[in-house]
Structures are given as C-alpha cells and as structure tokens.
PAPA-747080 format. One record per residue: residue number from 1; chain; x, y, z of N, C-alpha, C in turn. Coordinates in steps of 0.2 Angstrom, whole numbers, always signed. Each point is the difference from the previous one (the first is absolute). Layout:
# residues N
KOLLUM  resi  chain    nxx    nyy    nzz   caxx   cayy   cazz    cxx    cyy    czz
KOLLUM   NUM      A      X      Y      Z      X      Y      Z      X      Y      Z
...
# end
This chain:
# residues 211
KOLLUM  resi  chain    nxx    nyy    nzz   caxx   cayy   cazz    cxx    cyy    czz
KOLLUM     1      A    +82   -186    -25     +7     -3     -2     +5     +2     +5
KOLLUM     2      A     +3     -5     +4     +5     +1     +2     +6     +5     -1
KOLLUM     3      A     +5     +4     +2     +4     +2     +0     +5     -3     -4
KOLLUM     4      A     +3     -5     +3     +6     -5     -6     -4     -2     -6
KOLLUM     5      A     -6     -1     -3     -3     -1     -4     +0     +7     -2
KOLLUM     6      A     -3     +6     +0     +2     +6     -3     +4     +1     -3
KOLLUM     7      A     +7     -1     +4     +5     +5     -2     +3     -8     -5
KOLLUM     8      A     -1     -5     +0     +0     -5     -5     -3     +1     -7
KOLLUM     9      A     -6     +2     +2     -4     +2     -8     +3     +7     -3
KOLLUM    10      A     +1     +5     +7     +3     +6     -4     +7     -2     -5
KOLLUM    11      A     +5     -3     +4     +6     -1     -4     -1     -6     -6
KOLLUM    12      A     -6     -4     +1     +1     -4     -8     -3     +5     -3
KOLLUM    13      A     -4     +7     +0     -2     +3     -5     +6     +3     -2
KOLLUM    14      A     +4     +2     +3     +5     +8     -1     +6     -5     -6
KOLLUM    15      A     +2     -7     +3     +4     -5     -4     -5     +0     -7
KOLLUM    16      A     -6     -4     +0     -4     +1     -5     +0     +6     -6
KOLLUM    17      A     -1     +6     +4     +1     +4     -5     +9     +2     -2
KOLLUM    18      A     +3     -1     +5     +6     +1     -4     +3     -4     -5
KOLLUM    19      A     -1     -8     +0     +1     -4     -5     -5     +2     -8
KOLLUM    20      A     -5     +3     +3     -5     -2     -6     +2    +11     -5
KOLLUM    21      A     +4     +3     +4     +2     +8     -3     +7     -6     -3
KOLLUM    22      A     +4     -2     +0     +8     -1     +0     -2     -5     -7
KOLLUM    23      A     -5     -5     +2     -1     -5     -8     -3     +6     -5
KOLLUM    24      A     -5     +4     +4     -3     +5     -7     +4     +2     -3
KOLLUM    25      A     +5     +6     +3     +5     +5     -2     +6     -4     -4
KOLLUM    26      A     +1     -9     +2     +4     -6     -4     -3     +1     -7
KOLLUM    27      A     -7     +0     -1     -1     +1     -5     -1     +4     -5
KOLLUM    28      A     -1     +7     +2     -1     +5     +0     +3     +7     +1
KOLLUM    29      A     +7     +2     +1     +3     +2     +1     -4     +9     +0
KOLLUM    30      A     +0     +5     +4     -3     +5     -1     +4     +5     +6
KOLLUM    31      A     -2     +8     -4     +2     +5     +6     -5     -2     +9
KOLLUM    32      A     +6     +4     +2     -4     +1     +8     -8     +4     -2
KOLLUM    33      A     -6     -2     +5     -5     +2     -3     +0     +9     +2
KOLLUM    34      A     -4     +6     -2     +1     +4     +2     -5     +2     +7
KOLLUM    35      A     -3     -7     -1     -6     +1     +7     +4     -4     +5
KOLLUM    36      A     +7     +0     -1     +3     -4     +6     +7     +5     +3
KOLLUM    37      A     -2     +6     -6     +6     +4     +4     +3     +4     +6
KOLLUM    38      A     -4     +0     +2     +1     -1     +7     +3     -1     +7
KOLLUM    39      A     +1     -8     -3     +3     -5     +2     +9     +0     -2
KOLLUM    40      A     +0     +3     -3     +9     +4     -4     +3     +2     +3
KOLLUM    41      A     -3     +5     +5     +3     +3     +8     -4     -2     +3
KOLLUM    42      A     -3     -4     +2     +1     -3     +7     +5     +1     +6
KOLLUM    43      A     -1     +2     +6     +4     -2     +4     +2     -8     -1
KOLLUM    44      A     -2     -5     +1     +2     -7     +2     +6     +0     -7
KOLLUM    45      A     -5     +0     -8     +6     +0     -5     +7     +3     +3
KOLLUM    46      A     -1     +6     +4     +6     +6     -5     +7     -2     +7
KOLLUM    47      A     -4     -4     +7     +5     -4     +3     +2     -3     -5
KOLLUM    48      A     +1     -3     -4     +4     -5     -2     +4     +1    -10
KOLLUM    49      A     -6     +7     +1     +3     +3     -7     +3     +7     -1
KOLLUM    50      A     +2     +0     +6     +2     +7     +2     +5     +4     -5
KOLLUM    51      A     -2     +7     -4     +3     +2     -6    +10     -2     +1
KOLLUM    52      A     -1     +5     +4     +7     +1     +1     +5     -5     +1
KOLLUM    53      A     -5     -6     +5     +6     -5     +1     -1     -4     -9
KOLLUM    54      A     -4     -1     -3     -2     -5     -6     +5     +4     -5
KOLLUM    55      A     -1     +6     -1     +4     +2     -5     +9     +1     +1
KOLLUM    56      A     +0     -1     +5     +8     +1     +2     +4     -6     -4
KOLLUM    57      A     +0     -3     +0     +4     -7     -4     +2     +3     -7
KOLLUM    58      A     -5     +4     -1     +0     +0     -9     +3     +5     -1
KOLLUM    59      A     +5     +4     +2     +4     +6     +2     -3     +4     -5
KOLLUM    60      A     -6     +5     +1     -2     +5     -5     +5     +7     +2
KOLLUM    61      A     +3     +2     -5     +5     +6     +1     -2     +7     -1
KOLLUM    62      A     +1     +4     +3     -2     +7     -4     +1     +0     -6
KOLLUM    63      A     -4     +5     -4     +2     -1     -7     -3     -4     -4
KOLLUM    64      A     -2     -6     +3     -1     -8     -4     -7     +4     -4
KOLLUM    65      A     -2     -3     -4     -7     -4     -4     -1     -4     +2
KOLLUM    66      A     -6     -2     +5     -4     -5     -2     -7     -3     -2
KOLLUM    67      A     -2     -2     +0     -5     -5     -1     -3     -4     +8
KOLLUM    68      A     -7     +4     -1     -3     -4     +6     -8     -5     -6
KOLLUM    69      A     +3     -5     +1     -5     -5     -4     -6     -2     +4
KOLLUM    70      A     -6     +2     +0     -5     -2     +0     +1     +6     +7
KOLLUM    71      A     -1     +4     +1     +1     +5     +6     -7     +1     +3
KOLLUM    72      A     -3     -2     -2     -9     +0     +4     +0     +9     +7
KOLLUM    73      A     -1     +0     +3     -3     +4     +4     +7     +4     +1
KOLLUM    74      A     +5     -1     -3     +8     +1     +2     +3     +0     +9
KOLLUM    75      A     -3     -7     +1     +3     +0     +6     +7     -1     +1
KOLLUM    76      A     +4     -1     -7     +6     -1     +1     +4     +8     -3
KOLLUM    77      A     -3     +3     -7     +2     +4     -3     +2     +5     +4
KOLLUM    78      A     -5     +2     +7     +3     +6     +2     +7     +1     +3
KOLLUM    79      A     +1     -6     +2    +10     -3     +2     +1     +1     -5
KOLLUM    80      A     -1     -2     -8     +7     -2     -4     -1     +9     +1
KOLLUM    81      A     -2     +4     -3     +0     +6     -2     +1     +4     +4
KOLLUM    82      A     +2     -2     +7     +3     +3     +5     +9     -2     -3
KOLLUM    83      A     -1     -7     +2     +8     -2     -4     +3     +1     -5
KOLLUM    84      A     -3     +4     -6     +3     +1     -5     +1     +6     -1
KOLLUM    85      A     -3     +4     +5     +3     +6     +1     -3     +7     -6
KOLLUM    86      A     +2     +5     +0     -2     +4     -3     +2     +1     -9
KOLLUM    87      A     +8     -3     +1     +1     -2     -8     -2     -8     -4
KOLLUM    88      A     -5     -2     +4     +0     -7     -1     -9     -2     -3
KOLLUM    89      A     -3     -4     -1     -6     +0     -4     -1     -6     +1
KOLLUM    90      A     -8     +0     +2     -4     -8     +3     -6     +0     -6
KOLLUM    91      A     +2     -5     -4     -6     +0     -4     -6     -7     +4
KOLLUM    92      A     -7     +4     +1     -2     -4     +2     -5     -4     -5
KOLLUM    93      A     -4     -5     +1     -1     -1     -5     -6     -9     +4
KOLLUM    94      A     -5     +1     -3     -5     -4     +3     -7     +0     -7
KOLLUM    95      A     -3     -7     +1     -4     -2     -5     -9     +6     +3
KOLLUM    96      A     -1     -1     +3     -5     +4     +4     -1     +8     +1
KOLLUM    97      A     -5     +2     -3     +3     +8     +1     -4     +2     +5
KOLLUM    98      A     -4     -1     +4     -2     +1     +9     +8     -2     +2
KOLLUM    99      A     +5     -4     -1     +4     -1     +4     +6     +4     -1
KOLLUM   100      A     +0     +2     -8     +3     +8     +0     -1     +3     +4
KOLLUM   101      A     -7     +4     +0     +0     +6     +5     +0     -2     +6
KOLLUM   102      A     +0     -5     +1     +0     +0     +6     +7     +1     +4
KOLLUM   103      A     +4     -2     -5     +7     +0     +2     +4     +9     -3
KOLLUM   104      A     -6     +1     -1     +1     +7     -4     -1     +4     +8
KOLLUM   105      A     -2     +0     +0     -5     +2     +8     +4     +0     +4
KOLLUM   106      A     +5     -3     +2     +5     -2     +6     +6     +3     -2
KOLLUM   107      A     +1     -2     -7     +6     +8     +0     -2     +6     +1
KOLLUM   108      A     -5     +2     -3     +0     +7     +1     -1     +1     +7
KOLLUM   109      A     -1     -2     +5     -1     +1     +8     +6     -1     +3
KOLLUM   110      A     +5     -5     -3     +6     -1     +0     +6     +5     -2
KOLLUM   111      A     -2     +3     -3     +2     +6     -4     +7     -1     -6
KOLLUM   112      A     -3     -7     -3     +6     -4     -3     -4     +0     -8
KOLLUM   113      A     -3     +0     -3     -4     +1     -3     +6     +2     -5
KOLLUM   114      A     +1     +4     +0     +7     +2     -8     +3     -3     +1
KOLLUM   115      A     +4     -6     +4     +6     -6     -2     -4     -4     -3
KOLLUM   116      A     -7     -1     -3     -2     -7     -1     -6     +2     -6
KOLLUM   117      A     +2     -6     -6     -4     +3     -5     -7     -7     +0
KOLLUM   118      A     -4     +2     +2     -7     -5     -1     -3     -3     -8
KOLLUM   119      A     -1     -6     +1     +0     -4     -7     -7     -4     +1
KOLLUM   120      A     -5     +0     -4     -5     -4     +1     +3     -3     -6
KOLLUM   121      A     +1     -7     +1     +3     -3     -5     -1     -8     +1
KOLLUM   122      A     +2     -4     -5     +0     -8     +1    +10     -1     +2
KOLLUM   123      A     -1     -4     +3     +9     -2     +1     +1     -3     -9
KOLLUM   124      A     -3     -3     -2     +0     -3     -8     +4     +5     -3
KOLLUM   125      A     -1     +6     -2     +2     +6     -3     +2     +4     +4
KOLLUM   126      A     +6     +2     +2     +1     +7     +5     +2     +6     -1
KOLLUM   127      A     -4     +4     -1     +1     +7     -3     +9     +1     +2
KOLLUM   128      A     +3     -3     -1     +7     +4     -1     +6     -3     -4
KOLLUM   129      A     +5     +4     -1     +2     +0     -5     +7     -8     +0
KOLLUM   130      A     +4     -2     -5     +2     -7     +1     +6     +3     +6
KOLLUM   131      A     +5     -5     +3     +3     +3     +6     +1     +7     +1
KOLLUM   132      A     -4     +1     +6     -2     +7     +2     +1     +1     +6
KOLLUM   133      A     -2     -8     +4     +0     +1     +8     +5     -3     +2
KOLLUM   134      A     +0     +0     +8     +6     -1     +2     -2    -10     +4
KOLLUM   135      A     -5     +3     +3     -4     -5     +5     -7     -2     -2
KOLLUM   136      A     -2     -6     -1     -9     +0     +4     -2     -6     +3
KOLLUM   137      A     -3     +4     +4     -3     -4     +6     -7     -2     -1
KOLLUM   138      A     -2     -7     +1     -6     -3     +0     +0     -1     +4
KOLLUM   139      A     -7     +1     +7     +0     -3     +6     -6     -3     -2
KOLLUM   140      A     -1     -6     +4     -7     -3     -2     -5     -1     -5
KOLLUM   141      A     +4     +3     -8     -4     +2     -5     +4     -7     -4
KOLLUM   142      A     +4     -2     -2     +2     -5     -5     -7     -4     -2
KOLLUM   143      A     -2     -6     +8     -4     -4     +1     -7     +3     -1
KOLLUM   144      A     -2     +8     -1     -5     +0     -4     +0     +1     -4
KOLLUM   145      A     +5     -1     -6     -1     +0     -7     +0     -5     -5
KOLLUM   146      A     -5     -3     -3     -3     -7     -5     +8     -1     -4
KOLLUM   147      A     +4     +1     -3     +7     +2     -3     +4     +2     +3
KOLLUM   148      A     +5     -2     +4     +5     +2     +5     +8     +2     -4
KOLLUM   149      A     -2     -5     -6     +7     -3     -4     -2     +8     -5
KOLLUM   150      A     -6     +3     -3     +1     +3     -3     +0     +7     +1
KOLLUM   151      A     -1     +1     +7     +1     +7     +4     +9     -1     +2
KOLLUM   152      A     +2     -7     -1     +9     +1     +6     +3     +2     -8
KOLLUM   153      A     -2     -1     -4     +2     +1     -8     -2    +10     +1
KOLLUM   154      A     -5     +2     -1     +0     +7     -1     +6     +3     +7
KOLLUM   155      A     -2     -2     +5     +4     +2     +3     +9     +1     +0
KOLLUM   156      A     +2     -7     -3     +6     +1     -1     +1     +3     -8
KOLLUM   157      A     -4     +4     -3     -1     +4     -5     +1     +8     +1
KOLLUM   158      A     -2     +1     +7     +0     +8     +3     +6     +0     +5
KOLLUM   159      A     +3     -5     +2     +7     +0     +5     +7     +2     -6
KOLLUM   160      A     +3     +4     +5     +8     +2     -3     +3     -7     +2
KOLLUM   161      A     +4     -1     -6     +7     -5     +3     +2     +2     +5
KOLLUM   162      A     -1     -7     +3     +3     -1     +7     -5     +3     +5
KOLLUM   163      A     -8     +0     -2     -4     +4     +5     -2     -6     +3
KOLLUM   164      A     -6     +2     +7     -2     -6     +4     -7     +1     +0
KOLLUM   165      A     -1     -6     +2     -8     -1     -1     -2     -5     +5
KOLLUM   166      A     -3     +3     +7     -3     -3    +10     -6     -2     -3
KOLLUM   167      A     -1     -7     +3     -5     -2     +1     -2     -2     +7
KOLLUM   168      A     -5     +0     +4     -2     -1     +4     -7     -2     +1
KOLLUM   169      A     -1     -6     +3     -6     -4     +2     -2     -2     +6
KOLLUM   170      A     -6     +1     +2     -2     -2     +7     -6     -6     -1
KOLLUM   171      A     +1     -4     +7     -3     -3     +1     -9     +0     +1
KOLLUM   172      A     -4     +4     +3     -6     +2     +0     -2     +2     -6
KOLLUM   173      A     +4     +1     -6     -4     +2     -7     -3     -7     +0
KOLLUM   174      A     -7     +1     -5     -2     -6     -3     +5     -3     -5
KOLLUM   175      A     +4     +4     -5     +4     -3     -5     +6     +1     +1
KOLLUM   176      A     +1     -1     +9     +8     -3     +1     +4     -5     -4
KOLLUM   177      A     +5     +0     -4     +5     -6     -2     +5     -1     +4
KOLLUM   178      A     +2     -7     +3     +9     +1     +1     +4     +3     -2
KOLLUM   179      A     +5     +1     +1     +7     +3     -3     +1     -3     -4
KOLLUM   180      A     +2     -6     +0     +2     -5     -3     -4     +3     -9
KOLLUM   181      A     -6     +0     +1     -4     +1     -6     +3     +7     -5
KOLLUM   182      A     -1     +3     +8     +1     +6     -4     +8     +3     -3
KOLLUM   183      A     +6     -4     +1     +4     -2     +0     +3     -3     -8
KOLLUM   184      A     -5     -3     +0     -2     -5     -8     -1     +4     -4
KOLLUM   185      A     -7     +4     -1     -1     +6     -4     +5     +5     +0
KOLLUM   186      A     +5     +3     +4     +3     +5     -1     +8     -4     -4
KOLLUM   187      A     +1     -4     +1     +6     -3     -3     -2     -3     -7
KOLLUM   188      A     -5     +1     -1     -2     -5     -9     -1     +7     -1
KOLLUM   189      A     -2     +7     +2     +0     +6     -3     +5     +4     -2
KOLLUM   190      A     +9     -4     +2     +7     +3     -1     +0     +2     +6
KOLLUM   191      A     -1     +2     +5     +1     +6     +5     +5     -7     +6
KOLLUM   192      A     +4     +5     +2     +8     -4     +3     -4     -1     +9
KOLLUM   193      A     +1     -3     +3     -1     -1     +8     +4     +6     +3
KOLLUM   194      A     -2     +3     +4     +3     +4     +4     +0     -1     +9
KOLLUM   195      A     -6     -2     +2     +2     -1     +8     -7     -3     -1
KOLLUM   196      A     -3     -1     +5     -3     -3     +3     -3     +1    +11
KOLLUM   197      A     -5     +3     +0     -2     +1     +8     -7     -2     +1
KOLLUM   198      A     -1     -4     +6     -7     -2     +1     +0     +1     +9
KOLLUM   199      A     -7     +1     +2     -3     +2     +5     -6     -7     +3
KOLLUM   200      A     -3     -1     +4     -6     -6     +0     -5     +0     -6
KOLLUM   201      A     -3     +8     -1     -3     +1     -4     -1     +4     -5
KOLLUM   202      A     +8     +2     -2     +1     +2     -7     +9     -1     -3
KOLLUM   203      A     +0     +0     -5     +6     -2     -3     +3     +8     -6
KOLLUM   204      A     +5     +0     -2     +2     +4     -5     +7     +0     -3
KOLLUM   205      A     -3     -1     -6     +7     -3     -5     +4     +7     -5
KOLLUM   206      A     +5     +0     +0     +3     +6     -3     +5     -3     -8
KOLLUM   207      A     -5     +1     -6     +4     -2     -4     +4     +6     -5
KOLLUM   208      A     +5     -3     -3     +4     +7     -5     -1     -2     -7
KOLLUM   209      A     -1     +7     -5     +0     -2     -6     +7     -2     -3
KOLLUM   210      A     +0     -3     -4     +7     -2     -4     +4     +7     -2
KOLLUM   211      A     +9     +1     +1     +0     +6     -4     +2     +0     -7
# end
C-alpha cells in the first residue's frame, strides 16, 4: 500500500470511529468508561484543560462549598480544594466507585484529602441537603447523563439563592453538545445566564440561581 493511501485509510478509520462513538453516546448517554481513565490526565487533554486556567472563570472563593459533579480521577478536584481553602469544602461526587478512589488517591498524595468529602453517588439524588452549596461545577459530565433536565433540577435543589452552577464542554468528548444546546437545558431549568467563554476546543457557561 502506498503511503498516501495509508495515512488515507488510517484517517478514514480514526473519522469512522469517531462518528460511530458520538452517534452511540447520541443515543446512549453514559459515564466516561473506567478503562479509559487514563486518558483524564493525559498530557495532550490537560493542554487544553488545564485545572487552574478552566476553573478560574468560575471564581471559587475561600470558604465556598462546592460541588465537583462527576469528578472521575479528580483531575479538577485537587484545584477546587486548593481554592477553597481550609474553611471551605469540595464535595466530590461521581457515579463510579473505581473513580472515587481513584480521585481518593490523588488527594491524599495531594495532602487535600480533608477539604473534600467523597460521594459515590448518582447526580439524580445528591447526598446533600436543600441550598447548602455555594458553586457546582460539571465539566464534561452533563452530556453523559440520559436526563440532563432532571439532574439541572436536583442540582438547582442543593444550590443557595443566588448560587452558581459552571458548565463546561469539550470538543473531543464523544457526547459533546453545542453551547447553544446546552444553553437550552439550563434556562428551561430557571437557572439565569451569567457569562459565557469559549476556546477552539472547549466552551464554559456560568449560570446563577434565582434569589
């Protein structure tokens, strides 16, 4: 096989399979796998998902409560709970309990481990109590949940008046949506528009609950 016919074939497989992961996951909505965690810290990911820069928009304060929604390996948790400081509290919280400990694991190496309380939980029901947090953050996790509308619901169930709730999506996920979409879902849920930032390959929207 020739060279230009190689790297032909290679890239209609790589298109191939990516069309045919994005229609699955279309229909199918599910957690990142845990045989792909891995791939969460990645060097290539973590250019473009870099904790410190990603979570800045979303001004986490000392002291705050928050919610790390779908927190997988806590490639983001160990910022927020650097962020929030010693009087402040990261509840983390993921469907997977390999993905707990895993994220269990990196704080304690971290030495952050008591700012953060770990939840093997469904987002459906969130072990906390009605306005209690301040912030939650979903990165990448919205688009893998089958019910978006009835997770933006519990969640704006555990936010204080006038609390905020980041969304961010990237475009290498299989269940990327536009903004646009995800834009839809958050304003049919009452939650008000706050800002708006996009990158080539990631976007993040900042909405407030009503007070």
């Amino acid at each position: 096989m020739r060279p230009t016919h190689f790297l032909a074939f290679s890239a209609g497989i790589c298109v191939g399979t990516q069309v045919g992961l994005r229609q699955g996951h279309r229909r199918q909505p599910r957690p990142w796998p845990v045989l792909w965690a891995p791939l969460l810290d990645h060097p290539w990911r973590l250019r473009y998902r870099d904790p410190v820069r990603t979570l800045g928009p979303f001004g986490i304060a000392p002291g705050s409560q928050v919610v790390d929604l779908g927190c997988g390996t806590g490639t983001f948790t160990v910022e927020m709970a650097r962020q929030v400081g010693q009087e402040g509290r990261v509840h983390a919280v993921d469907l997977q309990a390999p993905m707990v400990q895993r994220a269990r694991e990196r704080l304690e190496q971290a030495g952050l481990l008591a700012r953060v309380q770990l939840h093997h939980a469904t987002a459906y029901r969130l072990p906390l109590d009605d306005e209690s947090v301040d912030l939650v953050i979903a990165i990448a996790t919205l688009v893998e949940i089958p019910d978006p509308g009835m997770v933006l619901a519990e969640i704006h169930r555990v936010l204080r008046p006038g609390g905020r709730l980041a969304i961010s999506e990237e475009l290498p996920h299989p269940g990327y949506v536009p903004a646009w979409v995800a834009r839809r879902w958050l304003t049919a849920a009452g939650f008000r528009f706050g800002g708006q930032q996009r990158t080539p390959l990631c976007y993040s929207l900042l909405y407030f609950k009503a007070e």
